[in-house]
C-alpha positions in Angstrom: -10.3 -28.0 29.2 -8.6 -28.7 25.7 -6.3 -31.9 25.6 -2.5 -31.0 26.2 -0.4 -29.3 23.3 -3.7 -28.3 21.4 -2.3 -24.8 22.2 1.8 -24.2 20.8 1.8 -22.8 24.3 0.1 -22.6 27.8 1.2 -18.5 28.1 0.7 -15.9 25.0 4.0 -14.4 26.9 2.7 -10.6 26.2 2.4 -8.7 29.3 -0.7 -6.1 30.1 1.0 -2.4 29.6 -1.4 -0.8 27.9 -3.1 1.8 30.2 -6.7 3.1 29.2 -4.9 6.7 27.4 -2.5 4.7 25.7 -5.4 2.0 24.6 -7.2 5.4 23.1 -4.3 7.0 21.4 -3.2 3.4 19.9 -6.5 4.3 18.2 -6.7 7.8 17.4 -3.1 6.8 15.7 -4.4 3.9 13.9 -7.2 5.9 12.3 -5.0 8.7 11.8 -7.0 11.7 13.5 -5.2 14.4 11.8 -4.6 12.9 8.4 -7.9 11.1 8.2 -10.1 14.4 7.7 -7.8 14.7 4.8 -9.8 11.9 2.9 -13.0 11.7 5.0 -14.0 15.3 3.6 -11.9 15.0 0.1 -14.5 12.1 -0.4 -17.6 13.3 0.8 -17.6 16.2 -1.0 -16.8 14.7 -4.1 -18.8 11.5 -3.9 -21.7 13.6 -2.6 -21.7 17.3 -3.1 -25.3 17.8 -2.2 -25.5 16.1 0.8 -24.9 17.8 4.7 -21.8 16.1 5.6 -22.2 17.6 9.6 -25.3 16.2 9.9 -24.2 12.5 7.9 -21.5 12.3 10.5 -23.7 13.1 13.6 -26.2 10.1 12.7 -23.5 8.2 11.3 -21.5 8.5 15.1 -24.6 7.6 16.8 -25.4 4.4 14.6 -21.7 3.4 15.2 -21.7 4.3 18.8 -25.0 1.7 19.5 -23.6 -1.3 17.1 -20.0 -1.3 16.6 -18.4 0.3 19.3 -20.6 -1.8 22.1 -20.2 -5.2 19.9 -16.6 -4.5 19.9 -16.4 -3.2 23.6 -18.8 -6.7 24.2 -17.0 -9.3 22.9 -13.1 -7.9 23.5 -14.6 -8.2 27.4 -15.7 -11.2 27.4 -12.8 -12.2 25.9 -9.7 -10.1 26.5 -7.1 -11.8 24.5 -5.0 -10.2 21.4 -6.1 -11.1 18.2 -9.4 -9.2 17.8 -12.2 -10.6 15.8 -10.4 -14.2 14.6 -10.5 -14.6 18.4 -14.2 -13.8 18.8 -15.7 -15.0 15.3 -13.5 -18.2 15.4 -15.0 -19.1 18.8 -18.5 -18.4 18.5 -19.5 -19.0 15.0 -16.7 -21.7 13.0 -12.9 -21.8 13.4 -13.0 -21.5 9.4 -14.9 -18.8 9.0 -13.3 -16.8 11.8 -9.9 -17.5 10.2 -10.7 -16.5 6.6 -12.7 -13.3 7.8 -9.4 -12.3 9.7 -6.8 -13.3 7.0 -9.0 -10.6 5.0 -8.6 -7.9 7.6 -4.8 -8.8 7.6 -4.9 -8.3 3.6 -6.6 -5.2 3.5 -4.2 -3.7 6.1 -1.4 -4.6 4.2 -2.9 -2.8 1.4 -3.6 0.4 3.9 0.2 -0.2 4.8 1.8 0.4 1.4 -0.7 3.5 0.3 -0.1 4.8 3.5 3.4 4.6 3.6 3.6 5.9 -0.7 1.3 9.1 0.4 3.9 10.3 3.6 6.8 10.9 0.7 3.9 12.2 -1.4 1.9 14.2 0.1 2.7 14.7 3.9 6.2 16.2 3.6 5.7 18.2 0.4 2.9 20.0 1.9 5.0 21.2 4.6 8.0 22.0 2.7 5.7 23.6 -0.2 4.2 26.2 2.3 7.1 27.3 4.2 9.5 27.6 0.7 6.5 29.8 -0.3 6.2 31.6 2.9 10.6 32.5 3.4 10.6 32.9 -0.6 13.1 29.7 -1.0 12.3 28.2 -4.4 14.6 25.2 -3.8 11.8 23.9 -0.9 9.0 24.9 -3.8 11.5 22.3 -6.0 11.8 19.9 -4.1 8.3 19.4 -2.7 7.2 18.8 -6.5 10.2 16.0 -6.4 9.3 14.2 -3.5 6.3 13.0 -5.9 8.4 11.2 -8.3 7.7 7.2 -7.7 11.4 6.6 -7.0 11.2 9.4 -4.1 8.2 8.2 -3.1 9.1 5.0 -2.6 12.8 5.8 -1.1 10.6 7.8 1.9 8.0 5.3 2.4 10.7 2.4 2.5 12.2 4.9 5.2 9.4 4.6 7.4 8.2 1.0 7.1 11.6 -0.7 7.6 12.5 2.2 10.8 9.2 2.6 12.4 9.1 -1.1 12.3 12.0 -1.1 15.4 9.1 0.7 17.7 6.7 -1.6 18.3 9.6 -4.6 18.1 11.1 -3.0 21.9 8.2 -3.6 23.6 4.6 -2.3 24.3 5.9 -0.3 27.3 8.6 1.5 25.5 6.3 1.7 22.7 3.4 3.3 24.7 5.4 5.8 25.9 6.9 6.5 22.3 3.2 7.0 21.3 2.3 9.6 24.5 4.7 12.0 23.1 4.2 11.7 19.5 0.5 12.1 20.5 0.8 15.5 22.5 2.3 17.2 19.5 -0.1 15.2 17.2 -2.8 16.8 19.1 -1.0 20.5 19.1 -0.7 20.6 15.9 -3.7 19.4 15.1 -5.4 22.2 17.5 -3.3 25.1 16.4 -3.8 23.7 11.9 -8.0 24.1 13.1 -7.8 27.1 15.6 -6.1 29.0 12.1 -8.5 28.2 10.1 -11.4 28.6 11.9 -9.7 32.1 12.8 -8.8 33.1 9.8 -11.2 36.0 7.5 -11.9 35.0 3.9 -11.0 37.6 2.3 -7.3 37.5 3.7 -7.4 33.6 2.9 -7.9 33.9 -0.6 -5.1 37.1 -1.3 -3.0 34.4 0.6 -4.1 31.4 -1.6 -3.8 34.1 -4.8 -0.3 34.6 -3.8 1.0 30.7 -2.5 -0.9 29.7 -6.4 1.4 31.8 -8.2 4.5 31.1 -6.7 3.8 27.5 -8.9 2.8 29.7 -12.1 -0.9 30.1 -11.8 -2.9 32.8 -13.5 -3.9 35.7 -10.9 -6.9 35.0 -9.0 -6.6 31.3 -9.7 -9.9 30.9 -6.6 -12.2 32.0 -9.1 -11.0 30.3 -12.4 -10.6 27.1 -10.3 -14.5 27.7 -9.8 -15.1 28.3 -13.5 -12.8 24.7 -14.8 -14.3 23.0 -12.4 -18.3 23.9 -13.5 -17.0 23.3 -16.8 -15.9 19.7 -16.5 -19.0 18.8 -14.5 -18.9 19.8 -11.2 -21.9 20.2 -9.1 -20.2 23.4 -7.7 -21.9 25.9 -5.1 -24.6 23.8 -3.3 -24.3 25.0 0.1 -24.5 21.7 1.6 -27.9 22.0 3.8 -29.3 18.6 2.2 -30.6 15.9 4.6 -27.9 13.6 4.4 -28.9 10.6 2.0 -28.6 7.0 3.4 -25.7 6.6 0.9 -23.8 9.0 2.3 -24.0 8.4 6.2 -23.2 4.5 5.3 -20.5 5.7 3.3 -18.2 8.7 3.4 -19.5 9.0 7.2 -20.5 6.2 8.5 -17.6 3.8 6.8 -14.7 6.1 7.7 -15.9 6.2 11.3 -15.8 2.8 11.6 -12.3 2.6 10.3 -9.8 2.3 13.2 -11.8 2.9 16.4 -11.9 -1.1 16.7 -8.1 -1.6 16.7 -7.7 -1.8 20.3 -9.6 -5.0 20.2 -6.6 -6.6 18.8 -4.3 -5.7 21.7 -6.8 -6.8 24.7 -4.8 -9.3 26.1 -2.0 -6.3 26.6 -4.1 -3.8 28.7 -4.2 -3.7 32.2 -8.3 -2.5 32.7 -9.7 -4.5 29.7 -13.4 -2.8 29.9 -12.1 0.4 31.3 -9.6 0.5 28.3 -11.6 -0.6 25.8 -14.7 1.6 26.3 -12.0 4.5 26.6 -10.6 3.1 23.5 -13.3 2.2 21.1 -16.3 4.9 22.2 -13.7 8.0 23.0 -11.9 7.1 19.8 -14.9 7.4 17.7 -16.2 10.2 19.2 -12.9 12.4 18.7 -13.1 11.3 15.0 -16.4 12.2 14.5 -15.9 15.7 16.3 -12.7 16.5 14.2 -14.1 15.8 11.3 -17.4 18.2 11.9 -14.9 21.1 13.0 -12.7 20.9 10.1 -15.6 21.0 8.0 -16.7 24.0 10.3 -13.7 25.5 9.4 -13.2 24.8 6.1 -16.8 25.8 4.7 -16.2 29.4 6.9 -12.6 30.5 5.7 -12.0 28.8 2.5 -15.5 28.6 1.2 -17.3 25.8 0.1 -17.6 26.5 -4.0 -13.6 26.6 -3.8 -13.2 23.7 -1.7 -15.4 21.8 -3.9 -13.7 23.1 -7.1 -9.9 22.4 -5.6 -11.2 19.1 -4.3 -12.7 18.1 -7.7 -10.3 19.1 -10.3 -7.5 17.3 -7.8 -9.9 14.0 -7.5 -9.9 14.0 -11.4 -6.3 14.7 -12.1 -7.5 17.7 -13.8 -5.2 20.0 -15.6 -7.1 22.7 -14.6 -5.7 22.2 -11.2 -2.5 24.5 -10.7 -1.2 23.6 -7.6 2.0 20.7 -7.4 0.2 17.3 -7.1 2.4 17.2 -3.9 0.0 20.0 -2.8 -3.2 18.8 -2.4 -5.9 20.7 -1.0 -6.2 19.6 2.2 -7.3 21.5 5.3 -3.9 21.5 6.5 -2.8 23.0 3.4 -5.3 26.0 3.8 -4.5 26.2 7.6 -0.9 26.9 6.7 -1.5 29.9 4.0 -2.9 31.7 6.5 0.9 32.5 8.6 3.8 33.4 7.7 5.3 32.2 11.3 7.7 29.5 9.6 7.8 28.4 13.5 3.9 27.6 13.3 4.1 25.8 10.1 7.0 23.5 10.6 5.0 22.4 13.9 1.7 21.9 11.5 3.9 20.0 9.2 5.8 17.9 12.0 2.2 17.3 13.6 0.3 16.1 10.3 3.6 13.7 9.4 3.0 12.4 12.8 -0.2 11.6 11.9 0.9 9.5 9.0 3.5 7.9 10.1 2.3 6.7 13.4 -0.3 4.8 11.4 2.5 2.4 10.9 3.6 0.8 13.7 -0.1 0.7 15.0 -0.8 -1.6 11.9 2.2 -4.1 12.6 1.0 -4.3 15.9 -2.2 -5.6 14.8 -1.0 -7.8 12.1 1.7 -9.6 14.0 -0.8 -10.0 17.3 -3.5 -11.7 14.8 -0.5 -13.7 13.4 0.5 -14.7 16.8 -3.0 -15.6 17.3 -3.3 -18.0 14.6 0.3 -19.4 15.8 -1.2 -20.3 19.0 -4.2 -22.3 17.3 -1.8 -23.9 15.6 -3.3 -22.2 11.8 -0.2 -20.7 10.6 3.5 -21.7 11.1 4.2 -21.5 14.8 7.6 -19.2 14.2 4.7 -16.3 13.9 3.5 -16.6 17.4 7.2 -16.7 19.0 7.6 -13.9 21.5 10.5 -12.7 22.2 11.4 -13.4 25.8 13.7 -9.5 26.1 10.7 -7.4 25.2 7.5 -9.9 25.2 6.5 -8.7 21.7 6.0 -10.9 18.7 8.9 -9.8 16.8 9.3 -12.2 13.5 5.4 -11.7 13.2 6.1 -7.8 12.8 9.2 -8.3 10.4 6.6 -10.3 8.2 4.3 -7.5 8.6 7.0 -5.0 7.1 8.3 -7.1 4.3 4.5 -7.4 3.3 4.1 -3.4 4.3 7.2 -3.1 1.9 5.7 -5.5 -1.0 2.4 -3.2 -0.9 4.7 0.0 -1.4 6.4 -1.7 -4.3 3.0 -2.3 -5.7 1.5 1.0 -4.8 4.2 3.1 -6.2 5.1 0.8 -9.7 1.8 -0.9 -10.2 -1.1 1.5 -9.4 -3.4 -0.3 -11.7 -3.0 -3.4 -10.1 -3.4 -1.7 -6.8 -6.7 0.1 -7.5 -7.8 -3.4 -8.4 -7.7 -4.7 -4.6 -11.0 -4.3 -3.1 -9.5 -3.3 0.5 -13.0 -2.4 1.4 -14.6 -5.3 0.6 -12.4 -7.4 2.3 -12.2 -5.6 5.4 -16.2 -5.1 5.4 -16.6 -9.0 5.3 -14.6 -9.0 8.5 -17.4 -6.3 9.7 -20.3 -8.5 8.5 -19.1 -11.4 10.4 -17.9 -9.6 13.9 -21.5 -8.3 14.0 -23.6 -11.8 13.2 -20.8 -13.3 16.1 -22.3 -10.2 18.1 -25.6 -11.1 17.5 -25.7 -14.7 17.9 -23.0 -14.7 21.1 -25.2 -14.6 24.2 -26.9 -17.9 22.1 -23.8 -19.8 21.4 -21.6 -18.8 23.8 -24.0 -18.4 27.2 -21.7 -19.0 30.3 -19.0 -16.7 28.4 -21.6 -14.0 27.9 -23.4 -14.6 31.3 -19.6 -14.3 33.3 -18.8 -10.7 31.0 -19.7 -7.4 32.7 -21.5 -6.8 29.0 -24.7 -9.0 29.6 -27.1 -6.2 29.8 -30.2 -6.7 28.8 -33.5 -4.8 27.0 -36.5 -7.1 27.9 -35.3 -10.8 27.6 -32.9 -9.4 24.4 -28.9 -8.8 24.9 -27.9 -5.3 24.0 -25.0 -7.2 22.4 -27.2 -8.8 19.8 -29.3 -5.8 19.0 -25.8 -4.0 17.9 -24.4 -6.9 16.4 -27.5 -6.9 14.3 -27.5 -3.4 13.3 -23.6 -3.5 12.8 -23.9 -6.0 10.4 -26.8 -4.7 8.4 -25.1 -1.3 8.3 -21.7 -2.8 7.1 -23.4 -5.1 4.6 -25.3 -1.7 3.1 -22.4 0.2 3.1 -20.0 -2.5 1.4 -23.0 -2.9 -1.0 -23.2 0.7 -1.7 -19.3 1.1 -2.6 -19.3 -1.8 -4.6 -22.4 -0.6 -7.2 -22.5 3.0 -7.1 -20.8 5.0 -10.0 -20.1 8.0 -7.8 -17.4 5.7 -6.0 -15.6 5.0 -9.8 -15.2 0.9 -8.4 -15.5 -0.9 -11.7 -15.9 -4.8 -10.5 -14.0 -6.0 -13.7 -13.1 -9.5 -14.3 -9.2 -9.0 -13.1 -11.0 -7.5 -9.9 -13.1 -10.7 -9.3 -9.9 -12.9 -10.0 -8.0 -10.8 -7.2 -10.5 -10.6 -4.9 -11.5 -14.5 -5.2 -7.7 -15.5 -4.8 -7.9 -13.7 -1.9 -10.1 -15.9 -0.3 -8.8 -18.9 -1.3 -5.7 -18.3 -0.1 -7.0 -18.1 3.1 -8.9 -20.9 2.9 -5.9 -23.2 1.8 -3.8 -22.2 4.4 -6.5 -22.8 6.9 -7.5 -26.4 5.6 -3.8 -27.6 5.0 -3.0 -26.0 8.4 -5.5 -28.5 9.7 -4.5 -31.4 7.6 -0.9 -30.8 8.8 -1.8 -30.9 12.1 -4.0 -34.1 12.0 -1.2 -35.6 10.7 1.0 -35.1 14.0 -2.0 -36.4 16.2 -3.2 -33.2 16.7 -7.2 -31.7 16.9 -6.8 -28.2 15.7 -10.8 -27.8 16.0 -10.3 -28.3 20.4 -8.3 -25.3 20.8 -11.6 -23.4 19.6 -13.4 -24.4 22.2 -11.8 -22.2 24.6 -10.4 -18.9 24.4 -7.0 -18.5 23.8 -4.0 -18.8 26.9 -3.5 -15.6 28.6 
């Protein structure tokens, strides 16, 4: 038992109202199931045009499936309190290193905050707008889709978002879960109804469609086939039908990593569900497994009614910034873009529209939830300022911790929208994938370190005299170090680890490990033994 006021409190003060559905859609939301195939596929097929995406994803889901999903599942039962991995790596391998891996995860979703919130003005809405001014024949929607991309615009809509949708999660996780059913049954719609038109749709009408929405913005007639021809010109491997083995690189990366991101996040809310294992498994496994199937129908879908050598041509010249692309830059070629060429029912595509902004801005919230719950955690072990960990006693959320989160969402905007240079130089990847590393080697080494906790959890199955949960930490960590390496030195990825990048990412760190040190000394200082509180887990 740790020695009295070790803890700021005896009580976290959240309550448990997240059911197993809303624990699963908390997930799909935060990974961004409708928007995600957006950039899943973009990348894949332009980081690796010769490799079988279907296939990458189907070993890349199982490999996920047996080492992240059950380290996750593992640990966040054993111990079912908010805060995610600081509250498992911090307790089973060093207080320090639990902290700083964390404070990384924090960083990098800040950085996720402000790009995502910059691409809803930029490229959610204009889509939308775009396709229905073509559809009705109203140039002034045409105009002002191409508007919505200025930086002032885009940062007017995104500031929209993160200062309002930063109310939702601030009333409570009750009102808040049921905010999220409804948003996620037309998520979901318009999701089905964007894949059931394109997989649906014949080719030939596609492209007289695509012919027609191109030249409403002033391209040439049959734009499809000279997008083909720019695109071989400036380098494209165009026309490879895809039927590759998959390549290590490309199941650890444009599979394998985007699978991984976001089907963890419910770990971060455990000490708010009501069936922790129930909810998590729903959570983590269900939430991987409807990524990984979304992503192999749109591909489906895409390869069979838009074709693959256009896809890869639109994809490319958009990737590169390529003149040769005629489309608005607001109008990227998405699968939702496609999907809404192919009616004219403007009912149909202002639900598409509505559903995919859903998508992206339901990310949002989701993402101050999990900052200001690993804030709160480090409040309670006395590593940051206690004010972070106050919940309010109204609606039992931590409500200065997610006003931090949005002035820090906001900063990122600022940054994203004015500074893109200096935002390309945060390695968000790296930083998040050392938060990866770590939860797996804590997953590997728990049922070690941390026996009676792992003997009490429902997870201490066994294979021989091994833990299951040390097999998939193993594997989880190997996978996440491969894939971080991969990102970091291949070409096809255009990272260039400059000097300025080192400085960033290297500040980065220290900063977490300052705060964490003088945190400590601060502490001592008052008589108190920060290190004690990690001896336990955190108060319920």
């Amino acid at each position: 038992m740790a020695q009295k006021d070790v803890f700021t409190r005896t009580a976290s003060g959240l309550i448990r109202h997240v059911t197993p559905s809303g624990a699963l859609l908390f997930n799909m939301f935060n990974y961004s199931l409708g928007c995600a195939a957006w950039f899943v596929i973009a990348d894949a097929v332009f980081v690796f045009p010769q490799g079988h995406f279907i296939w990458a994803i189907s070993i890349a889901a199982f490999l996920v499936l047996v080492s992240g999903c059950y380290s996750y599942v593992a640990l966040s039962t054993a111990m079912p309190r908010s805060g995610g991995d600081y509250v498992y790596v911090s307790r089973i391998l060093s207080p320090a290193i639990g902290f700083v891996g964390n404070w990384l995860h924090v960083m990098a979703f800040f950085f996720w905050l402000g790009m995502w919130a910059g691409m809803v003005g930029t490229w959610s809405f204009p889509v939308t707008l775009a396709t229905v001014g073509a559809s009705a024949n109203i140039p002034f929607l045409m105009g002002l889709a191409e508007s919505l991309a200025t930086p002032i615009n885009s940062f007017v809509v995104g500031s929209v978002f993160i200062i309002g949708f930063s109310i939702l999660p601030m009333l409570g996780m009750r009102r808040y879960m049921r905010f999220q059913l409804v948003m996620g049954i037309i998520g979901i719609a318009g999701f089905i109804l964007t894949l059931i038109l394109l997989m649906t749709a014949d080719r030939s009408f596609f492209l007289r469609r695509f012919s027609e929405f191109s030249e409403h913005f002033g391209a040439v007639q049959d734009y499809a086939s000279v997008a083909i021809g720019k695109a071989k010109a400036e380098g494209a491997q165009i026309g490879l039908p895809f039927r590759n083995l998959p390549t290590a690189k490309i199941i650890l990366t444009a599979a394998l990593g985007n699978l991984v991101w976001g089907f963890f996040n419910s770990s971060y809310i455990a000490g708010e569900m009501k069936k922790v294992e129930r909810s998590q498994i729903l959570a983590i496994v269900g939430g991987m497994l409807a990524a990984a199937v979304s992503l192999i129908l749109v591909m489906w879908a895409l390869t069979k009614t838009v074709g693959l050598e256009l896809f890869q041509s639109l994809n490319y010249l958009f990737t590169l910034g390529s003149e040769g692309y005629a489309l608005p830059w607001s109008v990227p070629p998405y699968y939702s873009t496609f999907a809404s060429l192919v009616t004219d029912n403007i009912a149909a595509l202002c639900f598409i529209g509505v559903a995919m902004s859903i998508w992206a801005v339901m990310y949002i919230p989701t993402v101050y939830t999990v900052i200001s719950r690993c804030l709160m955690a480090w409040s309670l072990d006395r590593v940051a300022p206690q004010f972070l960990g106050d919940v309010n006693p109204r609606y039992k959320v931590p409500i200065k911790g997610i006003i931090v989160a949005m002035i820090g969402g906001e900063i990122s905007l600022l940054i994203y929208v004015y500074r893109a240079a200096f935002f390309k130089m945060i390695p968000a990847y790296s930083l998040e994938n050392i938060s990866f590393i770590l939860l797996g080697v804590a997953a590997m080494v728990f049922p070690y370190w941390k026996k009676e906790i792992f003997e009490a959890s429902p997870m201490n199955q066994r294979i021989g005299r091994v833990p299951i949960v040390s097999i998939s930490g193993f594997i989880f960590a190997v996978i996440s170090a491969l894939r971080s390496f991969i990102y970091l030195v291949d070409p096809a990825y255009r990272f260039v680890w400059t000097l300025p990048v080192t400085g960033v990412f290297l500040l980065v760190i220290l900063a977490g490990i300052l705060l964490f040190y003088g945190m400590k000394l601060y502490n001592r200082k008052k008589g108190i033994d920060v290190g004690l509180a990690f001896k336990e887990i955190p108060p319920e």
